[in-house]
N, C-alpha and C positions, 0 to 999 in steps of 0.2 A: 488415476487417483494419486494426491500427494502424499509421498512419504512420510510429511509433517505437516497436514492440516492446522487451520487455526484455529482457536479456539471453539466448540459450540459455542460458548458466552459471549465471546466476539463475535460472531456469524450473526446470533442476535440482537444484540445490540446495534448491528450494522443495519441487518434487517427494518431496525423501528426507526432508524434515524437517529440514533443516541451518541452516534462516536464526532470526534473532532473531524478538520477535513485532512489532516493529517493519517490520522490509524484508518480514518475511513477510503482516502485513496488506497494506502495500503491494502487494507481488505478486500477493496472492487478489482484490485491488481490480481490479489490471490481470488478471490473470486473468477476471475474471466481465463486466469488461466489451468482450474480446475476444476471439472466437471462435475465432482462429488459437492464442492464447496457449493456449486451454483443449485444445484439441485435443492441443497438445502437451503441455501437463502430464500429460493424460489417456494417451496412449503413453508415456511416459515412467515413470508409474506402472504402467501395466501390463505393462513393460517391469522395470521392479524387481521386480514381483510374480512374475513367471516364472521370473529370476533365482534369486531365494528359494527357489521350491517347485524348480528343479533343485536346488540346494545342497542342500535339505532329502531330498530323493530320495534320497540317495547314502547320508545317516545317520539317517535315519526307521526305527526300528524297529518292524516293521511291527504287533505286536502295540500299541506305543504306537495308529500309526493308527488300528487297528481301535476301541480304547476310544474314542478321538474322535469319530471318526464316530457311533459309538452315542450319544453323549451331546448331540451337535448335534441329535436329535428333542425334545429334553427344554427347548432356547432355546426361548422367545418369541419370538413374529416381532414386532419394532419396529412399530407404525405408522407409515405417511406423513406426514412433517412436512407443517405444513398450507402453504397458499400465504404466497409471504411478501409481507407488505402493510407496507410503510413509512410511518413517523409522521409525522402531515400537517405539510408545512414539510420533509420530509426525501425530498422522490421523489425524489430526484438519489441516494439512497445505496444503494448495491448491497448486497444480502443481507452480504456478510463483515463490514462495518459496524455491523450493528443491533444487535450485544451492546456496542460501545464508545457507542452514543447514550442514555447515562443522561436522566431525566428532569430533573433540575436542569442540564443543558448548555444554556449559550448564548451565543450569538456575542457577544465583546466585543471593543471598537473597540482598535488597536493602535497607537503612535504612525508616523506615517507613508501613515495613511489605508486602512491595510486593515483584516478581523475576523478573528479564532482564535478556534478552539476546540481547547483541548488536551485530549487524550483521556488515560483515565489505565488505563496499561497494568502490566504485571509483569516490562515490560523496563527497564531501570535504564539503559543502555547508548544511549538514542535520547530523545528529544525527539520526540512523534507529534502533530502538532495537524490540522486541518482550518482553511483558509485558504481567506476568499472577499475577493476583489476585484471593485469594480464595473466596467462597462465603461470602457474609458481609463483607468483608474487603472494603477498600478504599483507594484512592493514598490520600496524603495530600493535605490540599485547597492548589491552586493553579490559577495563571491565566499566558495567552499567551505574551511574549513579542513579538514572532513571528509568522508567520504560524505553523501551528500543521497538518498533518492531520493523520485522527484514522482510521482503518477499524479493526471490529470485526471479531475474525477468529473461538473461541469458547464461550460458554454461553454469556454473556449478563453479561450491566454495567447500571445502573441509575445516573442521576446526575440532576442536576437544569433544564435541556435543555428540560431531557425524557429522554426514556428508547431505549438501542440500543440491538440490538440481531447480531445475525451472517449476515455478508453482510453487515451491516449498516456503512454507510463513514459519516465522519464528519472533516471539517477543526477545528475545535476549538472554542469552544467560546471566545467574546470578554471580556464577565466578568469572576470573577471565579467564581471556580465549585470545587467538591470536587466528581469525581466518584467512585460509590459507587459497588461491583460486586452481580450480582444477586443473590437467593437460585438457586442450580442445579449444574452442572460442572461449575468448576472453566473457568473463564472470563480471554482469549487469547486475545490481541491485538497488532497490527502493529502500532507503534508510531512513523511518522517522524518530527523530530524537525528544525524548522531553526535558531531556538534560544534558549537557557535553560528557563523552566519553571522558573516562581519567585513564590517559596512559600509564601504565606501569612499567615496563621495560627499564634496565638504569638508565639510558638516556632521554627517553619518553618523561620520564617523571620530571626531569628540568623544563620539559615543556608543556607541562598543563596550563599553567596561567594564558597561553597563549593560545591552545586551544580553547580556554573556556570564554577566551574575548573571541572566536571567532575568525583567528588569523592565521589559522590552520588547517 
């Protein structure tokens, strides 16, 4: 189980289909790599599903059903997706990830001593990259103008809040923070943005205009 689960509110909202494709990969990320998270998506969804077929009960006309039913022999049965085997260089990336890991993706160095990789999605509204920092390293202080939210994919990051391992979601904190990456394998994370970070550091702060273009 995670240390720092995500939200219920968020688990459902994921659940109904309500989130961007941004907080929503992040979720299916914390989702697939927490047991507790998935359990409950999984009641939750089948908790909407039962919802549905009473409501539908009530104004199902029953000749409608019956045509249905008939015609559900006439489906194909899907086969079994085959096992999912991730791209060598990428074991730390859980199944919801492997349609954003294009084959020209690659880590590039960011000023401040970490790597991104920016994913490129059809959400317009979020900034999605994947962030690795090597052990002891750190992104620069910073704090949220917007939602943030984190999910850990490999080793572990410390910062003002506590310490996060694999699975662990975090929307952001309100103050700043300055995360820090653990001893061990280098510290993978899913970052989605709604807003550019504002550095605060005294040199950082010379450079926001440039992250907030994007060039950073």
């Amino acid at each position: 189980m995670s240390r720092h689960p995500a939200p219920e509110e968020l688990l459902l909202d994921y659940a109904s289909g309500a989130l961007a494709e941004g907080p929503a990969l992040a979720v299916a990320l914390h989702v697939a790599l927490d047991p507790a998270a998935r359990r409950l998506v999984e009641r939750l969804g089948a908790l909407g599903g039962a919802l549905m077929e009473t409501e539908g009960d009530a104004a199902l006309d029953p000749a409608v059903l019956e045509r249905t039913l008939a015609r559900l022999g006439d489906v194909p049965v899907e086969p079994r997706p085959a096992p999912y085997v991730p791209r060598p260089g990428f074991e730390w990336a859980p199944p919801p990830l492997a349609r954003y890991l294009r084959p020209n993706l690659r880590w590039r160095r960011v000023l401040g001593g970490f790597e991104e990789m920016r994913l490129s999605t059809h959400d317009a509204a979020h900034q999605i990259s994947l962030l690795r920092l090597m052990p002891g390293r750190g992104l620069p202080v910073h704090r949220h103008a917007g939602t943030e939210h984190t999910v850990v994919l490999q080793g572990g990051y410390t910062d003002s809040t506590g310490n996060f391992g694999v699975g662990d979601f975090t929307m952001g904190p309100d103050s700043e923070h300055e995360p820090i990456a653990d001893p061990g394998d280098p510290c993978i994370a899913l970052i989605v943005l709604e807003k550019p970070i504002v550095l605060t550091g005294p040199i950082g702060r010379w450079m926001n205009p440039l992250v907030g273009r994007g060039w950073l």
